[in-house]
Structures are given as structure tokens and as C-alpha cells.
ROSE-4610 file (N, C-alpha, C; in Angstrom, 1 decimal, always signed):
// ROSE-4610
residu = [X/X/X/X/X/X/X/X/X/X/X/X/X/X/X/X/X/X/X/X/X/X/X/X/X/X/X/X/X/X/X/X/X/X/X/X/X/X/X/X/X/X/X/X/X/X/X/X/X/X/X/X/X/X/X/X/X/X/X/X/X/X/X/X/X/X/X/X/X/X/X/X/X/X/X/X/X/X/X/X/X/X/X/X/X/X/X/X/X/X/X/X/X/X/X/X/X/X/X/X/X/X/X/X/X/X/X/X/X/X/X/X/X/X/X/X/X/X/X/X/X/X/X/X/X/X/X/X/X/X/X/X/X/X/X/X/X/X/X/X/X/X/X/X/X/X/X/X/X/X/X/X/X/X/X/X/X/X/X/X/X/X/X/X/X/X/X/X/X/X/X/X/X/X/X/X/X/X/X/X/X/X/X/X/X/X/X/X/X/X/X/X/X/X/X/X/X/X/X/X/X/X/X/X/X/X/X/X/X/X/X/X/X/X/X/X/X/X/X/X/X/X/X/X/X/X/X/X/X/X/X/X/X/X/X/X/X/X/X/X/X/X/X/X/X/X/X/X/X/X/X/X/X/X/X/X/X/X/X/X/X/X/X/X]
num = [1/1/1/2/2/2/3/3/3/4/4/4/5/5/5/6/6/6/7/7/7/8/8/8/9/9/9/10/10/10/11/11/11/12/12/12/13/13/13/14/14/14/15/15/15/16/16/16/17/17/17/18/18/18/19/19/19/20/20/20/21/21/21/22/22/22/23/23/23/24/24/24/25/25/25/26/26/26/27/27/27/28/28/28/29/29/29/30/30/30/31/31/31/32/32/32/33/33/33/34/34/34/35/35/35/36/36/36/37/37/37/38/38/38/39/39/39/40/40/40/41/41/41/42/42/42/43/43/43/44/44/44/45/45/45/46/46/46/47/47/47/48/48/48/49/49/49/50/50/50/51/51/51/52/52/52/53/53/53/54/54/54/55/55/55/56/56/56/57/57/57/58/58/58/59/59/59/60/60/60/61/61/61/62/62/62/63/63/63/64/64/64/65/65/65/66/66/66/67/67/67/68/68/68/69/69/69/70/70/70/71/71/71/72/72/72/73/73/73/74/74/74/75/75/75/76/76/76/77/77/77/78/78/78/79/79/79/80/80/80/81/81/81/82/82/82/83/83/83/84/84/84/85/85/85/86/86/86/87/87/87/88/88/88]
x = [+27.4/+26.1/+25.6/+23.9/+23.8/+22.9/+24.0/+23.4/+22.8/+22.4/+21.9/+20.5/+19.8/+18.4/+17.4/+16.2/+15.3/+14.4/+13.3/+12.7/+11.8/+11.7/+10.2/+11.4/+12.7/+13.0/+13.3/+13.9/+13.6/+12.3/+11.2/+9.6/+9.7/+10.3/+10.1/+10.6/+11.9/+12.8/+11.9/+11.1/+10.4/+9.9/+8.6/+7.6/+8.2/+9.1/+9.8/+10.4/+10.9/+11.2/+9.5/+8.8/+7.7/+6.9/+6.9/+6.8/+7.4/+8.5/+9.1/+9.2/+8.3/+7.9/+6.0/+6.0/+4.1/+3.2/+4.0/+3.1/+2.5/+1.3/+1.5/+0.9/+1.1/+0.7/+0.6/-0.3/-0.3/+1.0/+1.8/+3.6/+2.9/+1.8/+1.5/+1.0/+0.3/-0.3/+0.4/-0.1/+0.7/+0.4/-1.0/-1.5/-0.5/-0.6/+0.0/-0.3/+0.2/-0.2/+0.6/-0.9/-0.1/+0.3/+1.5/+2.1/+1.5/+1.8/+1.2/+0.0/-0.7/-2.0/-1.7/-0.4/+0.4/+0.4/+0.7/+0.7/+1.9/+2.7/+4.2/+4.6/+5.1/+5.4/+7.1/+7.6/+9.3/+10.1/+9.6/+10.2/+10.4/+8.8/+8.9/+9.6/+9.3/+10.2/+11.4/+12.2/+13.6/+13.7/+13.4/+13.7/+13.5/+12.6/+12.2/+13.3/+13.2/+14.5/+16.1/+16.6/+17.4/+17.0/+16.5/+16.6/+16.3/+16.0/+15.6/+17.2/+17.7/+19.7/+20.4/+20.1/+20.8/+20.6/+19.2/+18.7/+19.6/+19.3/+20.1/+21.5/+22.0/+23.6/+23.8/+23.5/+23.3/+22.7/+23.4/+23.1/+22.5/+21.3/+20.1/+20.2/+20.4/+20.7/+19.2/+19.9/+19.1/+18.1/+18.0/+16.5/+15.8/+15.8/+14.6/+14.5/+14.9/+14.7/+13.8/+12.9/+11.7/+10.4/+9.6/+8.5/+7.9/+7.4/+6.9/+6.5/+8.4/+8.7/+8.3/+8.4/+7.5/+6.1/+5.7/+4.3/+3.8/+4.3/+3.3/+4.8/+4.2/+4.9/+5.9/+4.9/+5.9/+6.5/+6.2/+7.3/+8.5/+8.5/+9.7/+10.2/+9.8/+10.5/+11.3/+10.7/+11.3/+12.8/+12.2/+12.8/+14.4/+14.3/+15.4/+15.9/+15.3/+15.8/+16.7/+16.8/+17.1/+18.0/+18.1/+19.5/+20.7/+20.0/+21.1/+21.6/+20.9/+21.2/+22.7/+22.3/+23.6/+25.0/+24.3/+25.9/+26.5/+26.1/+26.4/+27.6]
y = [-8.3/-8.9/-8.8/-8.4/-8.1/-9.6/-10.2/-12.1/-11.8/-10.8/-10.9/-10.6/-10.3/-9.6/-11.0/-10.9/-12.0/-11.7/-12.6/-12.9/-11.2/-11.0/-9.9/-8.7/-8.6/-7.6/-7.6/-8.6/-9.2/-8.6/-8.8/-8.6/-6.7/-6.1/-4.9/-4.6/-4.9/-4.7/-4.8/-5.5/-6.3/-5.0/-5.2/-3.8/-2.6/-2.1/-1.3/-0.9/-2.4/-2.0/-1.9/-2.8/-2.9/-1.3/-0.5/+1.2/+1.6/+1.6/+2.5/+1.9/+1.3/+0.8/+1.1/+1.7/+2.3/+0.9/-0.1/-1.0/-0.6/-0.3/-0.5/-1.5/-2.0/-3.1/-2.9/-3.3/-3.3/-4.0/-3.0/-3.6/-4.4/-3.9/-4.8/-5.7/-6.1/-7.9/-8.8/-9.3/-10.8/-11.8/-11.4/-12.6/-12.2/-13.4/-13.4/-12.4/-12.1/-11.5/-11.7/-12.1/-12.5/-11.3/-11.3/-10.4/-10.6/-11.7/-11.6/-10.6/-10.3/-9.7/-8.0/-7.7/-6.4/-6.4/-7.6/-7.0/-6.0/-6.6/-5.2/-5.9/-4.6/-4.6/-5.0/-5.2/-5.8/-4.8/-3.3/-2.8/-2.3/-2.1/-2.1/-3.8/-5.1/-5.8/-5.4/-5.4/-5.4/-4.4/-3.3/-2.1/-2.4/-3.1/-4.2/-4.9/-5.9/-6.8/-5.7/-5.0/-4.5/-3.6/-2.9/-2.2/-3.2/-4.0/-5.5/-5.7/-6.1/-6.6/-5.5/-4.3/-3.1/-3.1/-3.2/-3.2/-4.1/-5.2/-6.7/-7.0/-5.8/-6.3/-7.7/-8.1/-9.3/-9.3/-10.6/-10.5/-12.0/-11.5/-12.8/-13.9/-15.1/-16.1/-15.9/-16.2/-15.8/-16.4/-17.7/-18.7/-17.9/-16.7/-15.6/-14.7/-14.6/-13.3/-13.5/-14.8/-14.7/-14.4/-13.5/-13.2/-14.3/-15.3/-16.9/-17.3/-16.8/-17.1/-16.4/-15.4/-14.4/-14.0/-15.2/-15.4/-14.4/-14.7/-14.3/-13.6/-13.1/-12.5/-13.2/-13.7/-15.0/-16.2/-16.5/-17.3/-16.5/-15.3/-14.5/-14.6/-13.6/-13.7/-14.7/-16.1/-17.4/-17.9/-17.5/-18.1/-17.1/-15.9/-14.6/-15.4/-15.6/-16.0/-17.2/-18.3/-19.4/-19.1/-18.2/-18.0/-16.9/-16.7/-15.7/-16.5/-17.2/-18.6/-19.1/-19.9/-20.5/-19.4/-18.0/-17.1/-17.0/-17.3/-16.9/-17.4]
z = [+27.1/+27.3/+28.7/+28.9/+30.3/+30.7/+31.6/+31.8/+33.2/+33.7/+35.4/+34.8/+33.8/+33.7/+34.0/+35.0/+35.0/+34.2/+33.5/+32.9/+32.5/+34.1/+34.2/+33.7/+33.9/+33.0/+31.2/+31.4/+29.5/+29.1/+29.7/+29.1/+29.2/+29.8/+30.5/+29.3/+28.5/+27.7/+26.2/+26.2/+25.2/+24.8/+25.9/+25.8/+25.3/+26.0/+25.6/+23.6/+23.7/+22.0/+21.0/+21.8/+21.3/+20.7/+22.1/+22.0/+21.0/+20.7/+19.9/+18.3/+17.9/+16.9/+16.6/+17.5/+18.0/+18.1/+19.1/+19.3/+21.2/+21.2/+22.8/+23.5/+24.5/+24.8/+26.5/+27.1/+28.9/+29.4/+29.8/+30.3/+31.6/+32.8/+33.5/+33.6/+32.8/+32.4/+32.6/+33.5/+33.1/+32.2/+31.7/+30.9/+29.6/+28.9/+27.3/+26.5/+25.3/+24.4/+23.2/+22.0/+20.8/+19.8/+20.0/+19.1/+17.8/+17.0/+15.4/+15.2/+16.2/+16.2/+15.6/+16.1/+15.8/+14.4/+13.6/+11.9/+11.6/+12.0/+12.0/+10.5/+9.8/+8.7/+8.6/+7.2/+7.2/+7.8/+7.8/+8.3/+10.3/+10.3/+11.8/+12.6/+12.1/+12.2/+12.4/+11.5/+11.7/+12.5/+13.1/+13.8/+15.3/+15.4/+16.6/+16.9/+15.8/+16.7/+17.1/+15.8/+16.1/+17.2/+17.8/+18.9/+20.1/+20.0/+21.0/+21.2/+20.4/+20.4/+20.8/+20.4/+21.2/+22.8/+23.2/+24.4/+25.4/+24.5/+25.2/+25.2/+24.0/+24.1/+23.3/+22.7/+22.0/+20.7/+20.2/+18.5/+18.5/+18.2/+18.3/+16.9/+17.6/+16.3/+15.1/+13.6/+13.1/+12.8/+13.7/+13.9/+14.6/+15.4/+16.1/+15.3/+14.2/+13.2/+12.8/+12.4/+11.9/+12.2/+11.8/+12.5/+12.9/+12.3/+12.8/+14.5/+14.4/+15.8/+16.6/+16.6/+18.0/+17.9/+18.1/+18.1/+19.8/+20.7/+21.8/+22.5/+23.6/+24.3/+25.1/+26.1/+26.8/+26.2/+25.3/+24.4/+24.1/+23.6/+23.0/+24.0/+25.4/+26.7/+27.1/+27.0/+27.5/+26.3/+25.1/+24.1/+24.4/+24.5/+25.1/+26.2/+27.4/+28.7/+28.4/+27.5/+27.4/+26.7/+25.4/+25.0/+25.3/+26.0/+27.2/+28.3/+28.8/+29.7/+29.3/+28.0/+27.1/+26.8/+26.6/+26.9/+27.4/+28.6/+29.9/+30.6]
């Protein structure tokens, strides 16, 4: 598990899986962005999260598996930061 990553790299990591699912999004904004707006299908989901947990080295509890929950960007970010916190 990589426990030294700060928030702004978590997001970097985000974006990142986000791409390779053909979402793009401005990696330099800092303003929010609501994901649900993406409309990712069951499958670009799961390919998301799993390449999200590869990225991170980590097997995300399955209360984040739900699309529900990654409503916006900085929530996911924060919601990641916090439970990597507790691994640590």
C-alpha cells in the first residue's frame, strides 16, 4: 500500500484512471467535478475502480464500490485519503 500519497496525488491518480475509461476531465482544476455527470456504464465502472485499486495498491471496502458514492471528485479524493489514513 502506497500511505505517503497527498490528497493532490490521490486526485492525479483519480484523473488518471478516469482517462483510461475515456472520461476526460481538466487534471488542473481545482474546482469540483461531478462525476455522475460521466454516466459510466457497469462496465466502464468496474474497470475504474479496479484500475483505481491497482493504482493505489489497495482493495477498496465494498461501501466505495457503489456508483452512489462517487458522486464528485473531491469527495472520492477525500473519501480515498481517509481510508488510506486508517491503513496506515
Amino acid at each position: 500500500m502506497v500511505s505517503c500519497l497527498t490528497a493532490n496525488d490521490i486526485r492525479i491518480i483519480i484523473n488518471e484512471c478516469l482517462i483510461s475509461v475515456g472520461i476526460f476531465i481538466d487534471g488542473n482544476s481545482q474546482d469540483d467535478i461531478d462525476l455522475t455527470e460521466f454516466n459510466l456504464d457497469s462496465l466502464s465502472f468496474i474497470s475504474f475502480v479496479v484500475d483505481l485499486e491497482e493504482q493505489l495498491n489497495v482493495t477498496l471496502p465494498d461501501s466505495f464500490l457503489q456508483y452512489d458514492v462517487l458522486k464528485s471528485l473531491k469527495g472520492l479524493t477525500s473519501l480515498i485519503v481517509q481510508f488510506m489514513e486508517t491503513q496506515s
